[in-house]
Rosetta silent file (secondary structure, phi, psi, omega in degrees, C-alpha in Angstrom):
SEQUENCE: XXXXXXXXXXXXXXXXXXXXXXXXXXXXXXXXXXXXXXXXXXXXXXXXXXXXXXXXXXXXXXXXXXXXXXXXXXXXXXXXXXXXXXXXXXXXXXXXXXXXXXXXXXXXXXXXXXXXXXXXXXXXXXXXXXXXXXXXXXXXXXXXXXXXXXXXXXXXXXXXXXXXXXXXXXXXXXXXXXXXXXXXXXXXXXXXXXXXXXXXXXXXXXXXXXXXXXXXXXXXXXXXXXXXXXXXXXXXXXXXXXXXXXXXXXXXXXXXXXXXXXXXXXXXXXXXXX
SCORE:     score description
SCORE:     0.000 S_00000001
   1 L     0.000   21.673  161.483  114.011   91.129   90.587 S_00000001
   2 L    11.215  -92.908 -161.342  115.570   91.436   94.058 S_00000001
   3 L  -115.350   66.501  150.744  114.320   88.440   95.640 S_00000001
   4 E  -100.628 -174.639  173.549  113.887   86.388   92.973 S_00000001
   5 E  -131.194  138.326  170.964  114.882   82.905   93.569 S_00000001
   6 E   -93.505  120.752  172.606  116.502   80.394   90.582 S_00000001
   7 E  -109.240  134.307  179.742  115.302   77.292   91.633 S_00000001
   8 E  -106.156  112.437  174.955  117.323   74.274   89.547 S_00000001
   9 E    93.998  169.884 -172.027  114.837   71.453   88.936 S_00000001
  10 L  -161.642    2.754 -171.931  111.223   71.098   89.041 S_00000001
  11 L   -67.163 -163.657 -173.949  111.087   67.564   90.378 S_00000001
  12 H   -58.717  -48.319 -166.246  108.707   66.633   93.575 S_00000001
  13 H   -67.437  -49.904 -140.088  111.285   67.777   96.258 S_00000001
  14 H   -85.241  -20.056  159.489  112.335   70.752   94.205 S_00000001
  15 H   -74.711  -57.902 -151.510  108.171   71.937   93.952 S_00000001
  16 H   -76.943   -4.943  176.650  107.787   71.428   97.752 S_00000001
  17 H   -88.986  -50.979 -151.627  111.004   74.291   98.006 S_00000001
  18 H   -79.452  -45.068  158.498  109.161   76.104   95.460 S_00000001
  19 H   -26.992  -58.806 -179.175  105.474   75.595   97.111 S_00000001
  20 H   -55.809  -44.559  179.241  107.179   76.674  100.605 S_00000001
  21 H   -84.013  -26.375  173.682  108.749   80.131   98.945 S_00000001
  22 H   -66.767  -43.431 -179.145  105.712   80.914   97.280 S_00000001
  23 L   -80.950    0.473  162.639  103.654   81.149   99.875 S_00000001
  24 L   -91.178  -29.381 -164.262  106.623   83.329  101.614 S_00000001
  25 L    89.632   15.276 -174.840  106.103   85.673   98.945 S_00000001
  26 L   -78.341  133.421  161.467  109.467   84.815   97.203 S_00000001
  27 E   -74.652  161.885 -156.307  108.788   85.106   93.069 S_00000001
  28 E  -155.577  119.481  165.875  110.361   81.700   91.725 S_00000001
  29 E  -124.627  117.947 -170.223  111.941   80.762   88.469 S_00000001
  30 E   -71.351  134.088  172.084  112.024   76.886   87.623 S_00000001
  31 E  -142.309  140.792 -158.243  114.798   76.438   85.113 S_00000001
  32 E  -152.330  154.131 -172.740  114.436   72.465   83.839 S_00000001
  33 L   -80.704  175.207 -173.089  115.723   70.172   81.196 S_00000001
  34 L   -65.398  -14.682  169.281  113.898   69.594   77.701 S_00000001
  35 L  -153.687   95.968 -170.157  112.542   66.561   78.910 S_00000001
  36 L   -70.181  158.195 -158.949  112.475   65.935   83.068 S_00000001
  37 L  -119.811    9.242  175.685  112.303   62.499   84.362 S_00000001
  38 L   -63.334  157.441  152.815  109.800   62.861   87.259 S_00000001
  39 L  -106.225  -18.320 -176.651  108.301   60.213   88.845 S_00000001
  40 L  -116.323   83.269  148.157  105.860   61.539   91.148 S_00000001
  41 L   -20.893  -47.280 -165.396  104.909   63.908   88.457 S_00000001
  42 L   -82.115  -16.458  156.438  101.224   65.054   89.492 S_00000001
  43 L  -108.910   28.959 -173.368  103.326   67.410   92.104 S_00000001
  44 L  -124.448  101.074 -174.466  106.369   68.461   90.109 S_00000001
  45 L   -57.052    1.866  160.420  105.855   71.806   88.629 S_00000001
  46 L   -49.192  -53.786 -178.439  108.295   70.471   85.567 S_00000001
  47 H   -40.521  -21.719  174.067  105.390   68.611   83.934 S_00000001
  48 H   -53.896  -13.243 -167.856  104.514   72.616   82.631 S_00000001
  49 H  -100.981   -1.272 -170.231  107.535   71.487   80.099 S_00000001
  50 H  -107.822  -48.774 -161.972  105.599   68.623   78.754 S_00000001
  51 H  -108.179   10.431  151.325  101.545   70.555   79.303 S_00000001
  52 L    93.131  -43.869  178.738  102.667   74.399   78.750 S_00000001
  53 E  -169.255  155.564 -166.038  101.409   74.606   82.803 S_00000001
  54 E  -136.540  159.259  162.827  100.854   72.549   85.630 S_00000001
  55 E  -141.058  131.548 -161.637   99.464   72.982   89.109 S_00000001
  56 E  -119.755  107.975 -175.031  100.488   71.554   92.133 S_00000001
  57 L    45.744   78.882 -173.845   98.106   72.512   95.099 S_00000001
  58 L    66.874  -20.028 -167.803   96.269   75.677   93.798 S_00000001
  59 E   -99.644  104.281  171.270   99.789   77.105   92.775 S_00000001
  60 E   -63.646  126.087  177.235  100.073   77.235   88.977 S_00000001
  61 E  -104.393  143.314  159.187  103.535   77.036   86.994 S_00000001
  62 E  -149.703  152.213 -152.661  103.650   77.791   83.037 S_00000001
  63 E  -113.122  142.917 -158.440  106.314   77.319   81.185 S_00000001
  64 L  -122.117  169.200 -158.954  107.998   80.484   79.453 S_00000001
  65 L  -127.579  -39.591 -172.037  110.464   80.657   76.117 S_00000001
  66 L  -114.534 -172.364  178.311  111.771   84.944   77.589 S_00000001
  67 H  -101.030    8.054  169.270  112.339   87.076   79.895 S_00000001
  68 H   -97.625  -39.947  167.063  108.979   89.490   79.173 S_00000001
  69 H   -22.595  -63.493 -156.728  107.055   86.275   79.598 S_00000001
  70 H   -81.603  -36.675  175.895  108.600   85.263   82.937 S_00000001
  71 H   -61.513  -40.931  179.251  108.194   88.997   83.957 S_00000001
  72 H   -59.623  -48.443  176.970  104.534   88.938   83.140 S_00000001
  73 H   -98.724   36.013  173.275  103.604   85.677   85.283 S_00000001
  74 H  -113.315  -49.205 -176.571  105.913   86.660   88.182 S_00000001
  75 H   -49.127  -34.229  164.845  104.134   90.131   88.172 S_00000001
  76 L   -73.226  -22.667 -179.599  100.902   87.498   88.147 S_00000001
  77 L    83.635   81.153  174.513  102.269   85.486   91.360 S_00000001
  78 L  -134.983  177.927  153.208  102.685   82.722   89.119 S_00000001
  79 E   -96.429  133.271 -167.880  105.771   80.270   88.631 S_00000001
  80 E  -105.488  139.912  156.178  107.778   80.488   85.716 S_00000001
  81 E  -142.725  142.039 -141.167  109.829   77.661   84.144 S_00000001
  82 E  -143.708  101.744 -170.778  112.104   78.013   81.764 S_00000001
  83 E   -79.052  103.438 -169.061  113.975   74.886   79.838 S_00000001
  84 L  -153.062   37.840 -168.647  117.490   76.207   80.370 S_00000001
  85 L   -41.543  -24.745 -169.223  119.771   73.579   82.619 S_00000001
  86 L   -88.852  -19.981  174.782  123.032   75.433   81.903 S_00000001
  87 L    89.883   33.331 -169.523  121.507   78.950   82.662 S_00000001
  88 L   -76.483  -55.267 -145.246  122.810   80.046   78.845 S_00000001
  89 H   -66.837  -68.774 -178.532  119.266   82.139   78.579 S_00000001
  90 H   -28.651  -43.610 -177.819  119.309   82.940   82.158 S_00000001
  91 H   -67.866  -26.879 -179.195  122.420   84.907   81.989 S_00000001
  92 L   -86.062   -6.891  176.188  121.487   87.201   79.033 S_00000001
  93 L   -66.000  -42.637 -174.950  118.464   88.562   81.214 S_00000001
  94 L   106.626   -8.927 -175.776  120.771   90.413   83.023 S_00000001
  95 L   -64.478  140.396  135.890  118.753   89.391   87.008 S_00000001
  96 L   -83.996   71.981  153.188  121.016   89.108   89.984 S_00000001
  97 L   -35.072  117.198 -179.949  118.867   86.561   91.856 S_00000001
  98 L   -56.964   -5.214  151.755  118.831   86.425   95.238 S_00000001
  99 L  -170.221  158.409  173.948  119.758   82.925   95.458 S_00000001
 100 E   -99.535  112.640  179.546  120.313   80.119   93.632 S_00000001
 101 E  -108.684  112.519  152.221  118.636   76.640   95.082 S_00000001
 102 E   -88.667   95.901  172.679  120.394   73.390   93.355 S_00000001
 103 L  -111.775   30.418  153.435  117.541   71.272   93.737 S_00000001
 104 L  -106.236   80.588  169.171  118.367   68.638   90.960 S_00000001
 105 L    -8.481   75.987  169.208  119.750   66.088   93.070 S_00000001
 106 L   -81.787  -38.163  173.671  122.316   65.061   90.964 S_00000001
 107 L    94.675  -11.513 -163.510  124.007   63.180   93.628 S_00000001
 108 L  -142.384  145.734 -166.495  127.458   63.751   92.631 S_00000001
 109 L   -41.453  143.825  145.403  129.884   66.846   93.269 S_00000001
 110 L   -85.454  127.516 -173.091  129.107   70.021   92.010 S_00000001
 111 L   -34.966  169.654 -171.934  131.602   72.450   90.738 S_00000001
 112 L   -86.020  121.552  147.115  132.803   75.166   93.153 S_00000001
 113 L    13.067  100.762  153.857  131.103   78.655   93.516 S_00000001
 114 L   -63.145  157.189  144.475  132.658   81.620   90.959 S_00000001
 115 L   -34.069  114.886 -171.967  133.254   84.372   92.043 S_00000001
 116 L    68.923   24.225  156.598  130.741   86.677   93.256 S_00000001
 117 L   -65.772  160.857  171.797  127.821   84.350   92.792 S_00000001
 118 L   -76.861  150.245  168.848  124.694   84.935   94.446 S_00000001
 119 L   -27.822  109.747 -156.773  123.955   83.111   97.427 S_00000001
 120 E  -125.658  130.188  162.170  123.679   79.318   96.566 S_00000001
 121 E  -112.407  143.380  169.477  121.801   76.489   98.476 S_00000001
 122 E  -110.172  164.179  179.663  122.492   72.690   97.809 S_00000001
 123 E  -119.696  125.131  144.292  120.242   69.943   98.373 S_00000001
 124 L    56.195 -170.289 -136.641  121.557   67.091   99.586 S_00000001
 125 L   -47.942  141.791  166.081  124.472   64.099   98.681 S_00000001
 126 L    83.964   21.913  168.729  127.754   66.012   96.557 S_00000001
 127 L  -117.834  138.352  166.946  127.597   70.018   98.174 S_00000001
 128 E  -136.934  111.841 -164.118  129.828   70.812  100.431 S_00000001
 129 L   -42.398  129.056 -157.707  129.509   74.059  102.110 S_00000001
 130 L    78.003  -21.657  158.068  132.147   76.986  101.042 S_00000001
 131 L   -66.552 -105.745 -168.471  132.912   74.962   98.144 S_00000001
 132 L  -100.800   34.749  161.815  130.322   74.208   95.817 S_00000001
 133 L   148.907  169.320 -179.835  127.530   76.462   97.579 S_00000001
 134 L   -61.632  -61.382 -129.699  127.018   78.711  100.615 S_00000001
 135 E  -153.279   86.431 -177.241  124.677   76.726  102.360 S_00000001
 136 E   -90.411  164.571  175.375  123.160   72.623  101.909 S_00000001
 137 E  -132.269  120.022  161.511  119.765   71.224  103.259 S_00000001
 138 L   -28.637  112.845  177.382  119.942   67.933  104.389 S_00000001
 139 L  -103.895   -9.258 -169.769  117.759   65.373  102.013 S_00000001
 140 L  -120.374  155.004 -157.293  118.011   62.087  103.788 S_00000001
 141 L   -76.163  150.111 -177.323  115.619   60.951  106.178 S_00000001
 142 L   139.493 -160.912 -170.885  116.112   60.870  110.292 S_00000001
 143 L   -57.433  -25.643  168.350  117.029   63.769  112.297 S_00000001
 144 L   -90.941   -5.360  163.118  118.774   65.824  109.930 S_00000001
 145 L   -30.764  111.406  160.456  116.172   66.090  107.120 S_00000001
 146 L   119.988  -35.287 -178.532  115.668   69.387  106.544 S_00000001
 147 L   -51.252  120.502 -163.220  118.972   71.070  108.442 S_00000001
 148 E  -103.244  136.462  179.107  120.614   73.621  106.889 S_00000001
 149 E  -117.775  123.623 -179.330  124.474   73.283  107.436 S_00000001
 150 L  -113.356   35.038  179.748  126.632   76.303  106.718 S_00000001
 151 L  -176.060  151.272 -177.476  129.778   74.174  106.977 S_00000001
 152 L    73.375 -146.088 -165.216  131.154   70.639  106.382 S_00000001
 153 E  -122.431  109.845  153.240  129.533   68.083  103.675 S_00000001
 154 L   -23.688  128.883 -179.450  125.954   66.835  103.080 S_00000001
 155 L   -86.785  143.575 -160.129  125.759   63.199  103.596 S_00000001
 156 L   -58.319  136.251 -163.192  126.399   60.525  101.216 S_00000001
 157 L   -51.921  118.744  163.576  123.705   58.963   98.673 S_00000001
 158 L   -44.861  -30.965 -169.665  123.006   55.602  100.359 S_00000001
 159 L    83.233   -8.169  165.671  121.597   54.285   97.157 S_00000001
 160 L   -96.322  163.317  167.718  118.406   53.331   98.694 S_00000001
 161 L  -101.368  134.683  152.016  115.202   54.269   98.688 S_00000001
 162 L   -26.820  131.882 -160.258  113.091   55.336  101.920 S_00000001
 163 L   103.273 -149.766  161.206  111.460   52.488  103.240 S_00000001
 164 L  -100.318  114.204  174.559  110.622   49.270  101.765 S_00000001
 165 H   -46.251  -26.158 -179.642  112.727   49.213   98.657 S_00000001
 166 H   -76.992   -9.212 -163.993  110.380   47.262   96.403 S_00000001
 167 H   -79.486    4.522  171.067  107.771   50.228   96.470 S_00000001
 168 E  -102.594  133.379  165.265  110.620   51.656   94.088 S_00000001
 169 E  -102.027  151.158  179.711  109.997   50.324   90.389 S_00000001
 170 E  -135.145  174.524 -169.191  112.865   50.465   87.765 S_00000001
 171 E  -106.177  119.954 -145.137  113.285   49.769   84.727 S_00000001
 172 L   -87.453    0.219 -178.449  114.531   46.129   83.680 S_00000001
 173 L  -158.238 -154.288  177.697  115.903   47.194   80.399 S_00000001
 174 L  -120.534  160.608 -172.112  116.266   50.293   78.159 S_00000001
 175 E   148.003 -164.276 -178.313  113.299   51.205   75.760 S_00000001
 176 E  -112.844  146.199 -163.414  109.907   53.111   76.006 S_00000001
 177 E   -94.589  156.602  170.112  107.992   52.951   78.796 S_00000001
 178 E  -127.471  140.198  171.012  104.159   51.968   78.423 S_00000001
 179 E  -106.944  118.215 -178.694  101.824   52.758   81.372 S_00000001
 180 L   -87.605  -34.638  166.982   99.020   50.244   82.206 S_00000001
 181 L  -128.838 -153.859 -160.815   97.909   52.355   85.014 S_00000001
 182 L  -125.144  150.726 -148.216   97.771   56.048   86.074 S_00000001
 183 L   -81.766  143.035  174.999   99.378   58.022   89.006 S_00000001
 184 L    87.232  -13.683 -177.460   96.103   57.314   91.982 S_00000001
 185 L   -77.316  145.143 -177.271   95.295   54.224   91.082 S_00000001
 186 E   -90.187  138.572 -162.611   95.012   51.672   93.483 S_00000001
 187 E  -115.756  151.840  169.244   96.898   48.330   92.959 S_00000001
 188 L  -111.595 -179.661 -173.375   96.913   44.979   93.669 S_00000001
 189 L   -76.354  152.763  157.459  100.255   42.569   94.019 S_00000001
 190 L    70.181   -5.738  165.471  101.395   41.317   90.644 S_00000001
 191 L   -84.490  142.988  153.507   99.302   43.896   88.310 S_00000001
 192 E   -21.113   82.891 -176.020  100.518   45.006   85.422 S_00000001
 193 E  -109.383   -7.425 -171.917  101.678   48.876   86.205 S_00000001
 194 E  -177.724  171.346 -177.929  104.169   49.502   83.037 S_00000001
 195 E  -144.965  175.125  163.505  106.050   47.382   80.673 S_00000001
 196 E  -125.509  147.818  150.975  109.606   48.747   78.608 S_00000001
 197 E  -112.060  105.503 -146.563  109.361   48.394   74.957 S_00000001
 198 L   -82.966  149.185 -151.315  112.647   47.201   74.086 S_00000001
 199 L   -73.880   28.487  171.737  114.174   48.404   71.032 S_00000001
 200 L  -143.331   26.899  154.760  113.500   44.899   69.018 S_00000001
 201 L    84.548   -9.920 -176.511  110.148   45.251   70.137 S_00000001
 202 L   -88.601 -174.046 -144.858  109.659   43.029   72.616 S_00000001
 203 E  -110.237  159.158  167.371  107.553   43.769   76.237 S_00000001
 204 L  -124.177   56.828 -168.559  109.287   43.849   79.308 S_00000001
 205 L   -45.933  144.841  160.059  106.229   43.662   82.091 S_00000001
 206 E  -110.090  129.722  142.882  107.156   45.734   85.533 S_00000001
 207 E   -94.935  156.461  166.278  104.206   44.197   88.330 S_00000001
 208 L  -100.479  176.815 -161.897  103.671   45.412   91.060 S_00000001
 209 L   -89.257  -14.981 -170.562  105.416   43.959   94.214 S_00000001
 210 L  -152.002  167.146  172.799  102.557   44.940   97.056 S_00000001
 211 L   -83.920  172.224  175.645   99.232   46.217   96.956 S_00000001
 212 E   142.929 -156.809 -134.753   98.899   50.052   97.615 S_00000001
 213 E  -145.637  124.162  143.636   98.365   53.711   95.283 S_00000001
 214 E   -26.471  119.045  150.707  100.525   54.930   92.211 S_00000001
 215 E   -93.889  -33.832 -173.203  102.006   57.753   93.998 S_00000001
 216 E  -161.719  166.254  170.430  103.889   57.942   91.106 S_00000001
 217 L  -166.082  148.727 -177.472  105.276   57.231   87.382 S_00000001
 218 L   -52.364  131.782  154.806  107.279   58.463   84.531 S_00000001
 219 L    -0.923   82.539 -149.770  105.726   59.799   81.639 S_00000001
 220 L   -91.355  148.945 -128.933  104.847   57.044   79.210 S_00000001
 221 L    81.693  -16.428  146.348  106.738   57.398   76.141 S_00000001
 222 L   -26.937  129.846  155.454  109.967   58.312   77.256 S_00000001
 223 E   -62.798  164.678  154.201  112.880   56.447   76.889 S_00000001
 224 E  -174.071  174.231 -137.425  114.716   55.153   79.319 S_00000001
 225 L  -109.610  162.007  168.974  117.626   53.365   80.467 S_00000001
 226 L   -86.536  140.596 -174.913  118.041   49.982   82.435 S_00000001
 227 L    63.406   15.754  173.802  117.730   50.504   86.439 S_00000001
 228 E   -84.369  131.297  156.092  116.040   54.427   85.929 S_00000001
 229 E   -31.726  105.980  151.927  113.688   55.036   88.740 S_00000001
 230 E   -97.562  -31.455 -177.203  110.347   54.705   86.920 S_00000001
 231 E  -126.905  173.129  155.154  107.551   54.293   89.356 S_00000001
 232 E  -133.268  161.962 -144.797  106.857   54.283   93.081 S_00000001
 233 E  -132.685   85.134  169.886  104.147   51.710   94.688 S_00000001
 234 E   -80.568  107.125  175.110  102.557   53.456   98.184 S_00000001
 235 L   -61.736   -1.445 -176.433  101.655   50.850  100.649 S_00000001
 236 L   -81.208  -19.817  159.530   99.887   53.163  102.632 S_00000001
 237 L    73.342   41.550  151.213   97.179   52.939   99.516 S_00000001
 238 L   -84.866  116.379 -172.549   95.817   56.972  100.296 S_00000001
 239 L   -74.219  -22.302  174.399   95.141   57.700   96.958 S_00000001
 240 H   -54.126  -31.913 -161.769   95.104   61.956   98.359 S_00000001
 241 H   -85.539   10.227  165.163   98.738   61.673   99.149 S_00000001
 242 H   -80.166  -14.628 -178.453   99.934   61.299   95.049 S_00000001
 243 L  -126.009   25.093  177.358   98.684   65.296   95.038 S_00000001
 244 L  -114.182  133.643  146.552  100.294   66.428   98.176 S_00000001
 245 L   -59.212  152.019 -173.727  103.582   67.570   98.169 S_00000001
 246 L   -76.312  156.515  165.282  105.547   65.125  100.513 S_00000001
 247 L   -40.716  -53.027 -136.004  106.753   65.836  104.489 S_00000001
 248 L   -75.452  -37.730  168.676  109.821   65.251  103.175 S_00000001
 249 H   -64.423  -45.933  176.167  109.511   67.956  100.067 S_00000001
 250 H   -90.494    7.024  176.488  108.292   70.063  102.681 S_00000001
 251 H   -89.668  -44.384 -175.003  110.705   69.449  105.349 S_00000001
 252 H   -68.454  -73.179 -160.269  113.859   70.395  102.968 S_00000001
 253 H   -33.728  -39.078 -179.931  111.538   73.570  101.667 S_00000001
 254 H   -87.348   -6.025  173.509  111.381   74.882  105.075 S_00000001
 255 H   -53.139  -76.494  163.500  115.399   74.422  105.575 S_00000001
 256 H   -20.891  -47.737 -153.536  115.554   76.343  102.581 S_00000001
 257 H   -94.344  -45.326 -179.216  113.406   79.131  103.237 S_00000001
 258 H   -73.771  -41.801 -174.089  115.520   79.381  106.733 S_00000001
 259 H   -80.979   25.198  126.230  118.807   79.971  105.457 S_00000001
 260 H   -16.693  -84.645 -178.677  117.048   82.424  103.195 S_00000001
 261 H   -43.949  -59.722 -165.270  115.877   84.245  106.342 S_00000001
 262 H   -52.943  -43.538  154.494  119.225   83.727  107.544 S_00000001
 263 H   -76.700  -14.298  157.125  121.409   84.998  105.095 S_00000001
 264 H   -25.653  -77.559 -179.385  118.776   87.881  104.974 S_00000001
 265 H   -52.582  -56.151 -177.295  119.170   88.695  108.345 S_00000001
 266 H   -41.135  -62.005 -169.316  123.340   88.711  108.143 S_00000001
 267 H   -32.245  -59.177  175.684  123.074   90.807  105.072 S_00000001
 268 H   -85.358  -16.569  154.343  121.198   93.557  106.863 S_00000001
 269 L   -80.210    9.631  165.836  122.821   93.727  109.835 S_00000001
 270 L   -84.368  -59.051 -166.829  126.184   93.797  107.839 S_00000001
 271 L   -52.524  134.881  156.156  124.900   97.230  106.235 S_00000001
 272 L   -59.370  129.764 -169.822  125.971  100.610  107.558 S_00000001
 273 L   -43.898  156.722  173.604  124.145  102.401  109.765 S_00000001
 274 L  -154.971    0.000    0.000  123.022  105.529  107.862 S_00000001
């Protein structure tokens, strides 16, 4: 278990890291909460915690309870994921992973680096490099998407979404969500795409604001909270691009993957000559 890599999260961005490593030949363990929150779902190797296993462009995830499990589908070139945010499980395996990727975009500082951790990348708004990780990857879009910085601070969540802002849907109250349509479907302005069912029973219709493709929506049955990202509304209306990982997933993934290489390379030219 060398090279494995702990990947943190399973959302869209955090499968386009894992998509990107796989296909480097890194083995990859997902470790995700008991009930993820994606919205673009139909490419977020999490959904394996809801459906046992998921697949996101030919590359299959299944979701694992041990460590003979995870060894068994790594040994398959599979993805493992494993519902274990604090890493309680993780720890009793006994792996020294070759890095650690914090890809759940929490948005807000992360504690600093123990001692003698393995080699830790952050994704985007609250890492700051030599602190609270080795090494960040840029997340927001323009020229630095994608950069790996091995010094100073990741830049701060804007609070926006890429884009046109309405193609993000939220959620107007707290409740359960109900889905009127399905991740591909094509939309018109003002349909119906989800409602909240608010906990005295009544409906809360979301429409949508433009015509265009589901790229993406929460689970329906979930709770949720007033203002949680539930859906997103793609005006470009290609119903293919809801089952692609995004540029953007794959722009961070290869950032990742370089300071990989990068701290590789240091590593081995730091060893004595023999």
């Amino acid at each position: 278990m060398n090279n494995l890599i702990l990947l943190r999260g399973g959302g869209d961005l955090a499968s386009g890291i894992a998509l990107r490593l796989h296909h480097a030949g890194y083995p990859i363990l997902i470790t995700e909460l008991p009930q993820p929150l994606a919205v673009r779902r139909a490419v977020a190797f999490c959904e394996a915690v809801y459906e046992n296993e998921w697949t996101v462009e030919n590359i299959r995830a299944r979701l694992t309870t041990n460590r003979a499990q995870i060894e068994t589908l790594l040994a398959q070139r599979e993805i493992a994921v494993l519902i274990d945010p604090s890493l309680e499980q993780f720890t009793t395996f006994g792996w020294q992973p070759a890095a650690i990727i914090d890809a759940r975009l929490i948005k807000t500082p992360a504690p600093n680096l123990p001692p003698a951790c393995p080699f830790t990348i952050g994704l985007g708004p609250g890492f700051s490099a030599g602190h609270n990780c080795h090494a960040f990857v840029e997340t927001q879009r323009g020229h630095t998407l994608g950069r790996v910085y091995w010094n100073g601070t990741a830049s701060q969540d804007t609070g926006q979404p890429d884009g046109d802002s309405r193609r993000v849907l939220r959620a107007p109250s707290r409740g359960t969500l109900i889905g009127y349509a399905n991740i591909g479907d094509h939309i018109t302005a003002g349909q119906l795409v989800a409602a909240i069912s608010e906990p005295d029973g009544s409906l809360h219709d979301i429409p949508a604001p433009f015509p265009g493709v589901l790229r993406g929506l929460i689970r329906p049955g979930i709770q949720v909270t007033a203002g949680l990202k539930i859906g997103d509304i793609d005006e470009r209306n290609q119903r293919e691009y809801c089952f692609l990982a995004s540029d953007k997933a794959l722009a961070i993934g290869g950032g990742v993957l370089e300071a990989l290489l990068t701290q590789q390379t240091a590593a081995h030219q730091a060893e004595p000559a023999r």
